[in-house]
N, C-alpha and C positions, 0 to 999 in steps of 0.2 A: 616269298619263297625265292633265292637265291639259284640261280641255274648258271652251271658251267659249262663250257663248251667242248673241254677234252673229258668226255665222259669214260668211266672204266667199263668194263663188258659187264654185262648185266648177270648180278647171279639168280634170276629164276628162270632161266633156259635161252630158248633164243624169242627172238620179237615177237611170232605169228604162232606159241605154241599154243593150241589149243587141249593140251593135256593138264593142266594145271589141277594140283589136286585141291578140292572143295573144298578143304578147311580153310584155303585162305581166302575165300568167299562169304565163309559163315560170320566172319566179324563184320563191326558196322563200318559202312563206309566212311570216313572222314571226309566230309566234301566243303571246299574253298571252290568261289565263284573269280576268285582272283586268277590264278595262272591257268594252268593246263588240265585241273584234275575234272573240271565239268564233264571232261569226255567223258568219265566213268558212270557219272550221273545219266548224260545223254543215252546213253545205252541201257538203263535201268529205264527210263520213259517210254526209250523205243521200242523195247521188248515186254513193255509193261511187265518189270521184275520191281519200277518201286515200292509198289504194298508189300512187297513179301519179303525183300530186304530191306532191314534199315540202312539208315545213313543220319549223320546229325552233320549240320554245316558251323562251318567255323566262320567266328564272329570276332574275334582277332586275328593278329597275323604276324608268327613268328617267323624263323630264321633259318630255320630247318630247310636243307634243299631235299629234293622229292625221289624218291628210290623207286619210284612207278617207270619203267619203260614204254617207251610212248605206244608199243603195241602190245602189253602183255595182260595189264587189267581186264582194260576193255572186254576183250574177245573172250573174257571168262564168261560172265555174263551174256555172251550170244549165243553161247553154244551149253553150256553146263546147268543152266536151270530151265528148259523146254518145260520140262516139265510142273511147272508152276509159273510159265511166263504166262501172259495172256495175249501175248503177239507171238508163237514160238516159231510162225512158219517165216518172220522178219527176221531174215539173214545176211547182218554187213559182212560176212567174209564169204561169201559159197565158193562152194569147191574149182567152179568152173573160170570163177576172174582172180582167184587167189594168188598166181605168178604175179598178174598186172597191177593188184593191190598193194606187193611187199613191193614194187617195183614202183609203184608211185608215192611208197609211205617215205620212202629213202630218201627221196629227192625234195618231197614236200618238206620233211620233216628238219635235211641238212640246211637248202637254201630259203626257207619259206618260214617254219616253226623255229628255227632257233637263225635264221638270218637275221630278224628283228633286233636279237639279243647283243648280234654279232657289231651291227652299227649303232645299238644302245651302250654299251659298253668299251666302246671303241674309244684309244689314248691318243690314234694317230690317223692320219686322213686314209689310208691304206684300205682298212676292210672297206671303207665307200665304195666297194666296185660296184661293176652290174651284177653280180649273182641274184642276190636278191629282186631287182627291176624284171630281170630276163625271167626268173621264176614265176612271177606275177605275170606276166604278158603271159607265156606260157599257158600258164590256167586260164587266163581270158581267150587265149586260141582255141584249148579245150572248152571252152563253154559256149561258144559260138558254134558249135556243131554238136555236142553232149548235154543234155542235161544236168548232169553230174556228170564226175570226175574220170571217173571209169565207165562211163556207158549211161545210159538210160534208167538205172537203178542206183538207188542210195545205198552207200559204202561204205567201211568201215576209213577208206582213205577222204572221204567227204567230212567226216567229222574231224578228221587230225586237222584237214583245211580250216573247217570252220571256226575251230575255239582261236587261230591265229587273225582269220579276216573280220570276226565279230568285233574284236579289240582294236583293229589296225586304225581308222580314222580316231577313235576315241583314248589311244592310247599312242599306240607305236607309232603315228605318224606324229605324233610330240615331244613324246619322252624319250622316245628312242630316233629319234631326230631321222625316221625313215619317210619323209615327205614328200621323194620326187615325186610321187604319184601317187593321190588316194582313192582309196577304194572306191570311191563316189567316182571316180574317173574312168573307171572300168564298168562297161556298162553291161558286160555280160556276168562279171564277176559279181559286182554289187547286188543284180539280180537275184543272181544265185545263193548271193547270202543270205536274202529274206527270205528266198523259196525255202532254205531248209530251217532259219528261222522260224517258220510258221507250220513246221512240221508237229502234230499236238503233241506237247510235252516239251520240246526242244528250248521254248521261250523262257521256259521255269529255268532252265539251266543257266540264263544269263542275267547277272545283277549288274548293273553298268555302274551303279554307283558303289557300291563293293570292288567291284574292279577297278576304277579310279580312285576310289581309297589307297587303296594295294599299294597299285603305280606308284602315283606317285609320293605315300607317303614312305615308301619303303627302300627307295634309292637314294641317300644321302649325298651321294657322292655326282650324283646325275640332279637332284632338283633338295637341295639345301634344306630349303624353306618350305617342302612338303606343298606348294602353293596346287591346288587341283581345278585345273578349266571349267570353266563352267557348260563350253558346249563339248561338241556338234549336237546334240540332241535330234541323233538319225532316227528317224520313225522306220521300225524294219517290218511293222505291221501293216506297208502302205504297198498297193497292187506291185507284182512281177509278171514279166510274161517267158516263165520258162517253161509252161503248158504245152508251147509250140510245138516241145518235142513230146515225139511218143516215148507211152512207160514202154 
């Protein structure tokens, strides 16, 4: 799936609405393990809404770029089927961190979620700046005093993070030739990954070899020959200690 970086303004309202009407709920979810859409799946695990909606996963991978707004699916699903969730009191958006969530999805999202893209696609030595680095550190400064990203509680901005840091040594620090510094290097961030990797349900959302399929057989223009690494084979089921903090 092909992502741009001058995006047009989204026509199903603005990022955080949580008014979406439920028909566009009722169909099945189309869910790819390649790019960004797991988030929607994440959210279906978390609030234990996968038995009640379906979803079928996609087993090839076209060309189509993705019309999902990085916060508009999602948050359907946290708020709009309580009533048949079987988590319904698991709430990534509450009302009370809601400014500091739309306020860290920005930033996560400009230099962090689509920075990747920025130095993957890149013609001329130019976008190499720090945005991307300074964003990462960033987070590793929040994690050395936070649990998660916002506070002590898992967030709907913990998941925008995570579908970018799951991928980052296994993908973006290659293909997207974002290497200064991997994720393995960050020892609060790393952490953190596996903490919410191992949250039940969250695992099911990540197919590493689906997703290196993607990669790199889908940029022509970045990797020719479709060639796909055969490592890091990062175990994200192996101990963290971000217990430290209280929930």
């Amino acid at each position: 799936m092909l992502h741009f970086f001058c995006k047009t303004p989204s026509v199903f309202g603005t990022t955080n609405s949580t008014t979406l009407p439920l028909f566009a709920f009722k169909l099945l979810f189309n869910i790819s393990f390649a790019a960004k859409k797991p988030r929607c799946l994440a959210y279906l695990k978390i609030k234990g809404l996968d038995k009640a909606i379906g979803f079928t996963k996609e087993s090839c991978f076209g060309s189509h770029p993705t019309v999902n707004p990085f916060g508009i699916i999602p948050l359907g699903p946290n708020t709009e089927f309580n009533d048949i969730a079987k988590n319904p009191a698991f709430d990534l958006y509450p009302p009370h961190l809601r400014a500091q969530i739309d306020e860290t999805n920005e930033w996560i999202y400009k230099r962090i979620n689509n920075g990747v893209y920025k130095c993957g696609f890149a013609r001329e030595q130019e976008p190499y700046d720090e945005e991307l680095l300074c964003a990462l550190d960033k987070c590793e400064e929040i994690l050395s005093k936070k649990r998660y990203i916002c506070g002590n509680s898992l967030t709907e901005a913990d998941i925008l993070l995570f579908v970018t840091l799951i991928r980052f040594d296994e993908v973006y620090a290659v293909q997207f030739k974002s290497n200064e510094k991997l994720l393995r290097e960050y020892p609060n961030m790393f952490n953190y990954t596996k903490d919410v990797y191992q949250i039940p349900g969250m695992s099911s959302t990540v197919n590493v070899q689906h997703i290196k399929r993607h990669y790199y057989g889908s940029h022509p223009t970045i990797n020719p020959f479709s060639i796909i690494p055969l490592g890091p084979n990062i175990d994200y089921f192996s101990s963290y200690d971000r217990a430290r903090f209280s929930a």
